[in-house]
N, C-alpha and C positions, 0 to 999 in steps of 0.2 A: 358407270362405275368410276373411270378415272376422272369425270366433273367430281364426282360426291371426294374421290380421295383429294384431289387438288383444292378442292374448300375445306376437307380439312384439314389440311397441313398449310395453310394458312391461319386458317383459326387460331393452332396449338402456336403459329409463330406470333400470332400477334399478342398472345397474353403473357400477363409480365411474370417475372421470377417472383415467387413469394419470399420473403423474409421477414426474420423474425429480430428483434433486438432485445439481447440478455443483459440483463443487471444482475450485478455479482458483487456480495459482500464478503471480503477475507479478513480474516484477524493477522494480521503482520507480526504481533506479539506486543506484549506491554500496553496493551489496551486501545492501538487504533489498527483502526479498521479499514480497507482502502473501498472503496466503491468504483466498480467497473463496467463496462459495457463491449460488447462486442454485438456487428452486424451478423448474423448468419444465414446464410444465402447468397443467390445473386439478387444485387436491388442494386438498381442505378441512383438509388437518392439514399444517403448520407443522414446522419440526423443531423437535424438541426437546431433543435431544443430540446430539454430536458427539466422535466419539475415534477421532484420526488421529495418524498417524505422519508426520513431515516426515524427510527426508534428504536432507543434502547429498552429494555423492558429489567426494572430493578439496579439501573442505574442512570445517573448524566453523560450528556456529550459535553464535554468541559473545551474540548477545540477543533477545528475545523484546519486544514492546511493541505498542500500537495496540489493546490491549482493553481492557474498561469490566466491574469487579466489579461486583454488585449483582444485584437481582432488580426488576422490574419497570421494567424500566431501556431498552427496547426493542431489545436485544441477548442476545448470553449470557454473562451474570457469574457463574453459577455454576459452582465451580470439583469437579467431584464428589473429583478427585485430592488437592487440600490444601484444601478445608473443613473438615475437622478438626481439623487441625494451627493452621490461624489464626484463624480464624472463632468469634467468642463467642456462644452465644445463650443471654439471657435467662431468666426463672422461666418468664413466658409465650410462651419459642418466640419470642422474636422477634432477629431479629440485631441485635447492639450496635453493630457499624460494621463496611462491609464493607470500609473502606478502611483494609487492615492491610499493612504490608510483606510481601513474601513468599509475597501470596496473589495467585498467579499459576494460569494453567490449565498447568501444566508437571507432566508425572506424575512420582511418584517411581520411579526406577528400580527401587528395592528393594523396594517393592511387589510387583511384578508378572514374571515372568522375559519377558515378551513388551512390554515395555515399554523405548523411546529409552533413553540413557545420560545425557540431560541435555547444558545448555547446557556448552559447552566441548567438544565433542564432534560429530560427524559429524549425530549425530542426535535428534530429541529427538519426545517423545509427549503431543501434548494431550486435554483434556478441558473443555468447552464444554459445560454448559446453559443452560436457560432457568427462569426460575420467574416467574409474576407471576397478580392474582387474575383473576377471571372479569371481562371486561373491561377488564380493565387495559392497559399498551402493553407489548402482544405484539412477537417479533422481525419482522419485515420478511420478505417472498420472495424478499429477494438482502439481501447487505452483505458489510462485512466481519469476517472473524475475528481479524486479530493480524495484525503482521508479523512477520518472523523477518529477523537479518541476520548475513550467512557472512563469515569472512574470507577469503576468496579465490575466483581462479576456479572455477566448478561448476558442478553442475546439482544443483535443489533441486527435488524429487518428493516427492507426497504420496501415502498408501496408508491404509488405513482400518486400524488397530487390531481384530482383531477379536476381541480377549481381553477388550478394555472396551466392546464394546458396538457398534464403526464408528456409523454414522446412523442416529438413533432417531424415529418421527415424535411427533406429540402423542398417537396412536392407539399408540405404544407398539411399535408395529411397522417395520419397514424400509421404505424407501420403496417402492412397490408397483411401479416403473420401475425404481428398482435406483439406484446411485451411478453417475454418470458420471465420470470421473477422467482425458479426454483431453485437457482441457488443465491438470493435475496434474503436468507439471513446468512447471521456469523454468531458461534460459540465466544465469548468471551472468558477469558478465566486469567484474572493476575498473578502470576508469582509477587509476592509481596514479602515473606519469609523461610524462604529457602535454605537461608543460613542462619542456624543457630548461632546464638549472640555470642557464645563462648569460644565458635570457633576463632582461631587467630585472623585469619582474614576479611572477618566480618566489618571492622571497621574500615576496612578499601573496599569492600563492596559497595557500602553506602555511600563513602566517598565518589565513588563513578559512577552512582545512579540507581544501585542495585541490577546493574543486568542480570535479565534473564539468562542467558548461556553462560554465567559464572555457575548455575545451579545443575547445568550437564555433569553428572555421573564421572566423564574423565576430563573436564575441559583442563583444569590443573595438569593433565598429560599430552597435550595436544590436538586433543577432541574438539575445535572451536563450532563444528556445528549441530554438535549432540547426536549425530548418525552414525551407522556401520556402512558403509560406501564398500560396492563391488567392485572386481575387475575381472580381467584374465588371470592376475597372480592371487585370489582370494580373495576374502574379505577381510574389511579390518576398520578399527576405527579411526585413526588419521592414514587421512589419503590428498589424493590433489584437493579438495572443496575447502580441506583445511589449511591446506598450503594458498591458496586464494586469498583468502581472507587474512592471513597473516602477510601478504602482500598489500593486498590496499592498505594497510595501518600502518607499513613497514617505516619508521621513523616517522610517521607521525605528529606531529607536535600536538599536545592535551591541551585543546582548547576550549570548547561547551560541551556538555555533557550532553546536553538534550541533541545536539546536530547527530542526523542519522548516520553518517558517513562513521563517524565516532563511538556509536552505539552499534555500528558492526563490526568495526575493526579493535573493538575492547575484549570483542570473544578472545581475540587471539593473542592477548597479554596471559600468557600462562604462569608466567612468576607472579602474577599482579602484582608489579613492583612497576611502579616510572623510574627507569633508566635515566641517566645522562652522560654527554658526551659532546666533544668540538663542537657537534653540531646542532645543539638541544637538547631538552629532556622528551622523550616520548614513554608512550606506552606499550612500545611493540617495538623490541629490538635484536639484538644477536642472540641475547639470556633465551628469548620465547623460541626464537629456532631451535637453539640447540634441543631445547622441549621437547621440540616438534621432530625433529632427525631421530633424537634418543628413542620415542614412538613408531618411527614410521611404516606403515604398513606391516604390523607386525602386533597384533592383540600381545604375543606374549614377552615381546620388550617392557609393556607398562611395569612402573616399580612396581606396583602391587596385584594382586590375582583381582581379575575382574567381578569377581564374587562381593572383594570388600575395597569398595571406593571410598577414598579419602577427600575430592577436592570442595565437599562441604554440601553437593547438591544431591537430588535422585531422578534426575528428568533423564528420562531416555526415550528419542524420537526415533528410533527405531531403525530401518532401511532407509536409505537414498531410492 
C-alpha cells in the first residue's frame, strides 16, 4: 500500500498545471475596443503567438493602434503577417529598426483566403508574437493587444484564426486548457448626439471631439466620471476619481484632440471654456476646481436638484 501511495504521488507531481488563456473584448468608449488576454493558471509557458480574427457585425474597423513593434520589448511586436514586407535585417540578422510605417500586426488579406478583409471593412485578422533572448523581458500573464475602433453601433467578437496558427504557447503547442473566448465580444454604442444643437455649449462640444463624458447628467458640476462613488462619509457624485482626473489635465496645454491622454482629461473641463494664463491656455484650470470644491462630496451642493440636470447630457453610469 505505501508502493501504490508513493507512485501516486509522483504521478500527480509529474502532471503539469493546466491553463487556460482568455481573450477579452472591452469597449473603452467612443467606439474602440481594446483586446486582451490573460494566462489563467499555473503554466510554465507564456504565449507565444497569437492569430485572431476580430469582427464587427453592422459596422467597420476604421483603425487599429495601442501596440508596441519590437522584440524584447515585454509585449508582442512581432508582426509574423508584414515582417517581410517592412522589416530590414542586417548582414548579421539583426533588425535595422522596427519602427517602420506600415508595420502593423494586420494580415494581409491576399495572403491567405481564411483571412479579414482588412481595415475599412467589417473585419480584420491579426498576428502577434513575441521574440526576446533567454532572459530578457518576456511578455507578462495578462496585457494588452491593440485596440480596434468601429464606426458605428455593433458588437465586436473575437475568434481564433485557425489557418495562422489561433494561440501558440512557448512549448509550441496550444494551450493544454484550450482558449476561452466568453468574454470575446463587446457591445458597441456611439454617443454621437447627446447635445441638442441649441444648447449653448454644443458648439465646444464639437470643437473637442464631441466627448462622451460631456454628455454625464452632472459633468457641468464636477461629475467627470459620470458615477456615484462611495465611502465612509456617504455617497455622492464628485469624489476623489473626479478629483484624478482633473489632475492629470491640470494645466494641460490643448493640443490633438484624438490623443487619449486629452480625451480623458477634457472630462474634467467643467466650464468648457480654454482658460489662459502666464503659462498657456489649457483646458483644465483653477475655473474647473472651483466646480469641483463647489460640488464636493455633497449631492446637495449641486446648483440644481438632481431630478433636473442642466449640463446638456442624460448618461448616468451608475455606482463605482
Amino acid at each position: 500500500m505505501k508502493k501504490l501511495s508513493l507512485v501516486l504521488a509522483v504521478v500527480l507531481l509529474a502532471v503539469p498545471a493546466w491553463a487556460t488563456v482568455k481573450v477579452t473584448a472591452t469597449h473603452l468608449g467612443e467606439g474602440v475596443v481594446s483586446i486582451d488576454y490573460e494566462i489563467v493558471g499555473q503554466e510554465p509557458n507564456l504565449v507565444r503567438a497569437f492569430a485572431l480574427d476580430i469582427v464587427a457585425t453592422d459596422a467597420n474597423i476604421i483603425e487599429i493602434n495601442n501596440f508596441t513593434p519590437g522584440d524584447d520589448n515585454g509585449g508582442y511586436g512581432v508582426y509574423p503577417a508584414s515582417f517581410d514586407a517592412y522589416i530590414q535585417v542586417d548582414g548579421d540578422g539583426n533588425v535595422v529598426t522596427w519602427d517602420v510605417a506600415g508595420y502593423t500586426p494586420l494580415a494581409d488579406p491576399c495572403d491567405h483566403p481564411g483571412t479579414q478583409q482588412g481595415l475599412g471593412t467589417n473585419g480584420v485578422t491579426v498576428e502577434m508574437g513575441s521574440l526576446y533572448p533567454e532572459g530578457g523581458n518576456a511578455p507578462g500573464t495578462f496585457g494588452q493587444l491593440c485596440t480596434v475602433k468601429v464606426d458605428g453601433d455593433c458588437e465586436v467578437c473575437i475568434s481564433l484564426n485557425e489557418a495562422r496558427g489561433e494561440v501558440v504557447m512557448e512549448n509550441a503547442l496550444p494551450p493544454d486548457g484550450g482558449t476561452d473566448l466568453s468574454e470575446a465580444c463587446a457591445t458597441v454604442t456611439l454617443i454621437t448626439d447627446c447635445f441638442d444643437s441649441g444648447h449653448p455649449d454644443y458648439d465646444e462640444w464639437v470643437a473637442v471631439g464631441k466627448p462622451e463624458c460631456w454628455c454625464y447628467k452632472y459633468q457641468c458640476y464636477g461629475d467627470a466620471d459620470g458615477k456615484r462613488n462611495g465611502g465612509i462619509l456617504g455617497n455622492s457624485r464628485v469624489r476623489i476619481p473626479d478629483l484624478v482626473i482633473l489632475i492629470k489635465g491640470w494645466m494641460e496645454p490643448e493640443d490633438d484632440i484624438t490623443d487619449p491622454l486629452f480625451k480623458e482629461f477634457i472630462c474634467a473641463d467643467f466650464d468648457r471654456t480654454r482658460n489662459g494664463g502666464i503659462l498657456g491656455n489649457s483646458r483644465v484650470r483653477i475655473e474647473d476646481l472651483q466646480i469641483l470644491i463647489a460640488s464636493w462630496m455633497d449631492d446637495n451642493k449641486l446648483p440644481i436638484p438632481l431630478e433636473n440636470p442642466q449640463c446638456g447630457g442624460d448618461i448616468d453610469l451608475g455606482w463605482e
